[in-house]
Backbone as CSV, one residue per row, in Angstrom:
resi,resn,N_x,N_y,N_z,CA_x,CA_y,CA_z,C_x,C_y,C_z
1,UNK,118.316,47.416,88.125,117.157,47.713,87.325,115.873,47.457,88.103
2,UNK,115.481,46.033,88.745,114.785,45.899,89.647,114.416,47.094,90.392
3,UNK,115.446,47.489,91.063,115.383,48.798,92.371,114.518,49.727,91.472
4,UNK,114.882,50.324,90.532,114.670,51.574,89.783,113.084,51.378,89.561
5,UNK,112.256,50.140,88.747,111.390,49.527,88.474,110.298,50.132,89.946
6,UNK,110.884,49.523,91.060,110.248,49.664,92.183,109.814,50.740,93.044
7,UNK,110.908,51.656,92.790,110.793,53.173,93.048,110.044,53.923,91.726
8,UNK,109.751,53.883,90.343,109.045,54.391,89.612,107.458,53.934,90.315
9,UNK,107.517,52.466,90.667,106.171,52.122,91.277,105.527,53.037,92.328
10,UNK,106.184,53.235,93.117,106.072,53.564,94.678,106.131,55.287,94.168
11,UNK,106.591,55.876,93.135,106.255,57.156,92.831,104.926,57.309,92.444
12,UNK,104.293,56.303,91.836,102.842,56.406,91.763,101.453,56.242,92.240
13,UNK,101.897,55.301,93.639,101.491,55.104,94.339,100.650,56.578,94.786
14,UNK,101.040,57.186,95.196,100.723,58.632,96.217,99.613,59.307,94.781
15,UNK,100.020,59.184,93.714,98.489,59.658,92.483,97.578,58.481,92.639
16,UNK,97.553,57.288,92.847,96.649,56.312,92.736,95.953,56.837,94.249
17,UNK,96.287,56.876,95.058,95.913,56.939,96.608,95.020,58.403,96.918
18,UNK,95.193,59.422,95.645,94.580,60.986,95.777,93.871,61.028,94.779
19,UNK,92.817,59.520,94.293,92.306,59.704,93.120,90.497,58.947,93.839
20,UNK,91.103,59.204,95.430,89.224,58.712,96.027,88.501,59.956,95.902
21,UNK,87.804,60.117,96.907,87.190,60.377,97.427,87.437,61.861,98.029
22,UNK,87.026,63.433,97.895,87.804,64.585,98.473,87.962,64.124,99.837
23,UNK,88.925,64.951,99.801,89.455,65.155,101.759,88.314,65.459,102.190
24,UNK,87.102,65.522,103.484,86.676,66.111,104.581,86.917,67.549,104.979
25,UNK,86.555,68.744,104.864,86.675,70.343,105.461,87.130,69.404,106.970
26,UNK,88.252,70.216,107.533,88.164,70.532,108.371,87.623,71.598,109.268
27,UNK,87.356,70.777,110.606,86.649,72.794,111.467,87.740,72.887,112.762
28,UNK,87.562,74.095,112.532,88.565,74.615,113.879,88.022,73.591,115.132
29,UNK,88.512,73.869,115.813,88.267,73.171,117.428,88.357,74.676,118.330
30,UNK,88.993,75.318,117.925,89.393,77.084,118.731,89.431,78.074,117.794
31,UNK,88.282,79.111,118.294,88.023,80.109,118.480,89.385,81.139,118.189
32,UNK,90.109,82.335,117.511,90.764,83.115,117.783,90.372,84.219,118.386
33,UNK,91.248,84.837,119.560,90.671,85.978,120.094,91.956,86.775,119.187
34,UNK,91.146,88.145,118.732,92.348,89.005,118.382,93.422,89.900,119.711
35,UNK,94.642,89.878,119.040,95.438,90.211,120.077,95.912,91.969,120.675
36,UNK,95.666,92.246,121.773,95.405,93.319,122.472,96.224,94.720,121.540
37,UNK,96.979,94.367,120.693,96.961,95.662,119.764,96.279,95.541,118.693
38,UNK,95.922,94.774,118.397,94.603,94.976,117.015,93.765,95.430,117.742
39,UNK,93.074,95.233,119.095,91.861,95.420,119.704,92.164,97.150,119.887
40,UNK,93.232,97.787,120.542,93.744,99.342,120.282,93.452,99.852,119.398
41,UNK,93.684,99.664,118.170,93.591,100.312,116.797,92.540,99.930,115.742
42,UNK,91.309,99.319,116.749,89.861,99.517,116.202,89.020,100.748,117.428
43,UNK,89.390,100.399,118.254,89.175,100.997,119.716,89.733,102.587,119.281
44,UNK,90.934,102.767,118.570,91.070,104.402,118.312,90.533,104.338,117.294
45,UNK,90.064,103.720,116.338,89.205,104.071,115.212,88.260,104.333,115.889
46,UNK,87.342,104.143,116.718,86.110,104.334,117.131,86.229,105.936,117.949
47,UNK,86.954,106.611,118.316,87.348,107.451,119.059,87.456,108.522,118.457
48,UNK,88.245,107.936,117.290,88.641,109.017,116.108,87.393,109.522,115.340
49,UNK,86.540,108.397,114.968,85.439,108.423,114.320,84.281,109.667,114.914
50,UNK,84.409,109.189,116.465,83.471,110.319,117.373,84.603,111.444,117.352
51,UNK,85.556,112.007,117.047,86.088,113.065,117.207,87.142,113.320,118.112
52,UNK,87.071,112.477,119.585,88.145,112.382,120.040,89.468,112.284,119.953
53,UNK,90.386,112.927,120.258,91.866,112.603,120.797,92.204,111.563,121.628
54,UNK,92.746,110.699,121.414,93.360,109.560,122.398,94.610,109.677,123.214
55,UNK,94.452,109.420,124.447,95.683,109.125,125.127,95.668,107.637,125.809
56,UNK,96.652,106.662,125.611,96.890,105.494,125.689,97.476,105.219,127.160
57,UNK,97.127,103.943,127.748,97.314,103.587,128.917,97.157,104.373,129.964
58,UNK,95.659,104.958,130.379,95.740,105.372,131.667,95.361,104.513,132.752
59,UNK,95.741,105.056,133.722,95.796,104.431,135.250,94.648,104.754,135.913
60,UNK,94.001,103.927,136.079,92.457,104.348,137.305,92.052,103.501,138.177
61,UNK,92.552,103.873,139.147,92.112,103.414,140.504,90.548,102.627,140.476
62,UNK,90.661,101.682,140.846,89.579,101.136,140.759,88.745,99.588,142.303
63,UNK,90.479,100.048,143.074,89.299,99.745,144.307,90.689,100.035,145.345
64,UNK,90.792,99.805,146.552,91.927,100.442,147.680,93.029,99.939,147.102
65,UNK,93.378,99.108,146.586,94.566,98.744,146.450,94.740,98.286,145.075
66,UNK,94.094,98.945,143.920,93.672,97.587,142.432,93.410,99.389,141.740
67,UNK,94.787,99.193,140.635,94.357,100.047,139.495,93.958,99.417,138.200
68,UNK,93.266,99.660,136.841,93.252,99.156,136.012,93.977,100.109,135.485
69,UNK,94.744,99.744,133.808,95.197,100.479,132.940,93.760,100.560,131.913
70,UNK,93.773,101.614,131.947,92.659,101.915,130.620,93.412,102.080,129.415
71,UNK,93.030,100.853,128.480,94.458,101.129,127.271,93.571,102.462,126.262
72,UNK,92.741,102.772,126.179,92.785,103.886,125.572,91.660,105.157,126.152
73,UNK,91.612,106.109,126.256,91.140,107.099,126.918,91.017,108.300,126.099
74,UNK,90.280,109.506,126.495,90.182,110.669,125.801,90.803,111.704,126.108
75,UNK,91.369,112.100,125.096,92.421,113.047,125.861,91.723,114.351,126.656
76,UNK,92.275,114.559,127.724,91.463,115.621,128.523,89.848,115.732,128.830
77,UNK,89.893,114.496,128.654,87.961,114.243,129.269,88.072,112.592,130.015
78,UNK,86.809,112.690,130.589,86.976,111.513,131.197,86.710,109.999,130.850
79,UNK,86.632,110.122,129.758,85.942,108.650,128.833,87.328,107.670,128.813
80,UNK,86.852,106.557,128.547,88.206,105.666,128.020,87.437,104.417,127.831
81,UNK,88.449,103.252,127.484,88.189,101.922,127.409,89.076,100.531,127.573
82,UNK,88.930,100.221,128.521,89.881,98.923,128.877,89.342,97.457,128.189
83,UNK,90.225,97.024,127.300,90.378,95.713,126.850,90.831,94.634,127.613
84,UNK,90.432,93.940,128.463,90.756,93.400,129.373,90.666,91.519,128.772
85,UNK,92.346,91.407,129.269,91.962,90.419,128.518,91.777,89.398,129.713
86,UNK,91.972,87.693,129.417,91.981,86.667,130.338,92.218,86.519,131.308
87,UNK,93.847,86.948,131.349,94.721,86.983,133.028,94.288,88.125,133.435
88,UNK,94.006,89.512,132.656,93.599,90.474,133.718,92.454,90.178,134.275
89,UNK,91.475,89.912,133.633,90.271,89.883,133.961,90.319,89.001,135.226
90,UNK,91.104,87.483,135.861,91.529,86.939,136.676,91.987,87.659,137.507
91,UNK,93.096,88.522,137.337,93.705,89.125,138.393,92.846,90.190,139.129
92,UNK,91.725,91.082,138.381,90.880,91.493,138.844,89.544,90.974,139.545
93,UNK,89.284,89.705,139.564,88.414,89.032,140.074,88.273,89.048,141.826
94,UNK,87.142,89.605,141.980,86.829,90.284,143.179,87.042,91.701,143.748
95,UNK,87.975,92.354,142.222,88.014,93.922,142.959,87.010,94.578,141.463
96,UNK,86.600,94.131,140.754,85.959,94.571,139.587,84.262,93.736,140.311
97,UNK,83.228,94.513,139.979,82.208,93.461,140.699,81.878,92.615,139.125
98,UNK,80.738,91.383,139.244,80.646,90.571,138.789,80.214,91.175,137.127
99,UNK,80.331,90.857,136.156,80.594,90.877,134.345,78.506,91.413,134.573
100,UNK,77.841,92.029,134.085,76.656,92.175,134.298,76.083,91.324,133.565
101,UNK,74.462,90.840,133.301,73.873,89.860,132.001,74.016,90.352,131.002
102,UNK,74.150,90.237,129.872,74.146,90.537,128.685,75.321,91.212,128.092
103,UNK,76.320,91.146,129.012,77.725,91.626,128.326,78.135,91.110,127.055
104,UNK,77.633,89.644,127.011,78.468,88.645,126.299,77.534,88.866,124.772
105,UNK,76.569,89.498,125.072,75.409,89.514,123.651,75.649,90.867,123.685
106,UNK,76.139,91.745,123.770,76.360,93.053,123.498,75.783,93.833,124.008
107,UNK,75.437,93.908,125.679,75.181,94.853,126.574,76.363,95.612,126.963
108,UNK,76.790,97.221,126.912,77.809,97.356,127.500,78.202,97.753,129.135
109,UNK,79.331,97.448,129.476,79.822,97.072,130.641,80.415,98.516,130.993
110,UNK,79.743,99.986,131.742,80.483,100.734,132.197,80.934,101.138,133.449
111,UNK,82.106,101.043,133.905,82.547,100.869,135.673,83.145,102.802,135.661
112,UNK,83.438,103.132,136.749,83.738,104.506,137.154,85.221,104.059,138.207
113,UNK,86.209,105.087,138.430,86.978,104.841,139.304,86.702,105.313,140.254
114,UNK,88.147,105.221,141.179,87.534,105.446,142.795,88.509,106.329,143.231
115,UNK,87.904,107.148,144.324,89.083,107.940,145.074,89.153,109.329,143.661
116,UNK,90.393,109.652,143.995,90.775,110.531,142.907,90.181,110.471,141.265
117,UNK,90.246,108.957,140.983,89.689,108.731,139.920,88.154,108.580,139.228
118,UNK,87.109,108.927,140.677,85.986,109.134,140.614,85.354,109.485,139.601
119,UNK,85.933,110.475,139.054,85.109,111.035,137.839,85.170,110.052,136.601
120,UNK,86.453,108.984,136.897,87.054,108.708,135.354,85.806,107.708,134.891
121,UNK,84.972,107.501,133.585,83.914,106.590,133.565,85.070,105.479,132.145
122,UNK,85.143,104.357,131.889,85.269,103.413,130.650,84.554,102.148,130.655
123,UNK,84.510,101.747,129.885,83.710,101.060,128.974,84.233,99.724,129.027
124,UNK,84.528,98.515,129.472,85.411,97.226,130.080,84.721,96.164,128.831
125,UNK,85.332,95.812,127.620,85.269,94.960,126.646,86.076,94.058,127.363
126,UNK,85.664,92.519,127.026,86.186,91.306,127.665,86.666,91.128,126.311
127,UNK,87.777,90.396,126.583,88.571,89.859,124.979,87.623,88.595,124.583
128,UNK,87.175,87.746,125.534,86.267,86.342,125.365,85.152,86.626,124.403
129,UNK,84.966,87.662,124.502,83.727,88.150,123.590,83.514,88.896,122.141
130,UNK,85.062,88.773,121.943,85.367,89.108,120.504,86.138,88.355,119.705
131,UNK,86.001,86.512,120.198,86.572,85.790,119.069,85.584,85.798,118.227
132,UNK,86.586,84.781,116.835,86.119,84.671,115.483,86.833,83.648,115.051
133,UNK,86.086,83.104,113.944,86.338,81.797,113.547,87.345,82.213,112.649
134,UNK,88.728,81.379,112.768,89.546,81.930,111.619,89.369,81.783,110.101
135,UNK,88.929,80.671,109.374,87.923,80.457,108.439,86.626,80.344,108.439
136,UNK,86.271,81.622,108.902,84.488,81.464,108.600,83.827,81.059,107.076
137,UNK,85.035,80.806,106.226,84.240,80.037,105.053,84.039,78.600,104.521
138,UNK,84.522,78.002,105.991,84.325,76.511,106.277,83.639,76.046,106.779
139,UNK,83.320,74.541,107.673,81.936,74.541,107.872,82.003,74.412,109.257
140,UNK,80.861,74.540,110.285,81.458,74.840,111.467,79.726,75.720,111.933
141,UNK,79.875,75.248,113.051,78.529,76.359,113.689,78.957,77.905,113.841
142,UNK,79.757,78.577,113.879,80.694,79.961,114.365,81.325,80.548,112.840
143,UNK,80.693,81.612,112.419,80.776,82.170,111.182,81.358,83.205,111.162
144,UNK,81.743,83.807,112.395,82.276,85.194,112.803,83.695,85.299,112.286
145,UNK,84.122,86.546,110.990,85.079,86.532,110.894,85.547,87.709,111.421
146,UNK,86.834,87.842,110.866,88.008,88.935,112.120,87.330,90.149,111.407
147,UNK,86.892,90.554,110.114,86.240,91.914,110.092,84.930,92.120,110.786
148,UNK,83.862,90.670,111.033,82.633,91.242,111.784,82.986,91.381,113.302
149,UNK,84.239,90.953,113.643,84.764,90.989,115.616,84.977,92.773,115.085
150,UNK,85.858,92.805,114.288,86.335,94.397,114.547,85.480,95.350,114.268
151,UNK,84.289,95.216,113.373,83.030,96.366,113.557,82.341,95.769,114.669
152,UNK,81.797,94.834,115.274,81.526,94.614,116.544,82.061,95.230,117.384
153,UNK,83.228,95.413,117.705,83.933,96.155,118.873,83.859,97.991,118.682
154,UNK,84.108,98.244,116.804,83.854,99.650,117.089,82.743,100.482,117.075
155,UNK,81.301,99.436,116.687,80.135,99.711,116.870,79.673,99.922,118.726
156,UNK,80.756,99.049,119.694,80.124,99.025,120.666,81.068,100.046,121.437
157,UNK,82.090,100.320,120.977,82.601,102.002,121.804,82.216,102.922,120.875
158,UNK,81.558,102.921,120.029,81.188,104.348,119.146,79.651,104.088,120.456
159,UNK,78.931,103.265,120.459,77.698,103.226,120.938,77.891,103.992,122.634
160,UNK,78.873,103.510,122.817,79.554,103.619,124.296,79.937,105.514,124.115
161,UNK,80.350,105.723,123.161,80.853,107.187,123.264,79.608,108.064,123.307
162,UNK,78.775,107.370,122.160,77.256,108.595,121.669,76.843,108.626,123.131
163,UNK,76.873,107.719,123.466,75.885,107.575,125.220,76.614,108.579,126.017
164,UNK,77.917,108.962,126.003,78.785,109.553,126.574,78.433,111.098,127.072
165,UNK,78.018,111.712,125.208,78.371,112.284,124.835,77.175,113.021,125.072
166,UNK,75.742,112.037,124.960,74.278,112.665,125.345,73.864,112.601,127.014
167,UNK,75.102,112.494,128.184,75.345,112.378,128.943,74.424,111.225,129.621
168,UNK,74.024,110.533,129.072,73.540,109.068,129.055,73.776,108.275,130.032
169,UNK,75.392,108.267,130.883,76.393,107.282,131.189,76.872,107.891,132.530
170,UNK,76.302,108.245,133.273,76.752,108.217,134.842,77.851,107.742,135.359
């Protein structure tokens, strides 16, 4: 009987103990970057939107020995756009020249290929630059949620295409 007595106690314990004070919000500590097929299928929304046809993963030479994959491109014209994420962006370090100022605040970044691929022009989005806070309705300096990253990104290849398109983009 004792025992039983003691365990009814110790069941109440845990309501006496959740009757202070609320918990504290937690805040993230990290940033989510979205992952390289969500970043595709805002990237063909933006494509689609300007009218384009997409063709996925092209190859463009981009210095003697260094191709990039352009994950999405126009079909039969020369536009595209590489999502480049962390390790690529590493592995390309020193055959891509340096990220220009204002990439990171929404200047866009357009490189041309080389050799054969001369003509090809895209548009190089860094993945670093399209996290978002996974609860932006908590408290936290970083308010960016995953729908303002994804009109961010298709505002800046629709912006990237109009320029394209008013032959703007050399």
């Amino acid at each position: 009987m004792k025992r039983r007595h003691f365990l009814q106690a110790l069941g109440g314990l845990p309501l006496a103990l959740g009757c202070g004070s609320p918990r504290p919000s937690t805040r993230y500590d990290m940033l989510k970057i979205p992952d390289e097929r969500t970043a595709r299928t805002w990237i063909i929304k933006a494509f689609k939107k300007e009218g384009y046809a997409v063709e996925l993963d092209r190859s463009v030479k981009v210095a003697k020995d260094a191709a990039l994959i352009v994950d999405v491109a126009t079909k039969g014209d020369v536009w595209g756009v590489a999502w480049l994420r962390a390790d690529e962006e590493q592995a390309l370090k020193g055959v891509l020249p340096p990220v220009p100022a204002g990439v990171a605040d929404g200047a866009l970044w357009v490189h041309r290929g080389l050799d054969d691929d001369a003509d090809q022009r895209f548009l190089i989005l860094l993945e670093k630059h399209y996290d978002y806070d996974p609860d932006p309705r908590g408290e936290g300096g970083v308010v960016r949620s995953i729908e303002e990253v994804e009109a961010r990104c298709i505002r800046d290849v629709t912006d990237y295409l109009v320029r394209a398109k008013a032959g703007q983009i050399e």
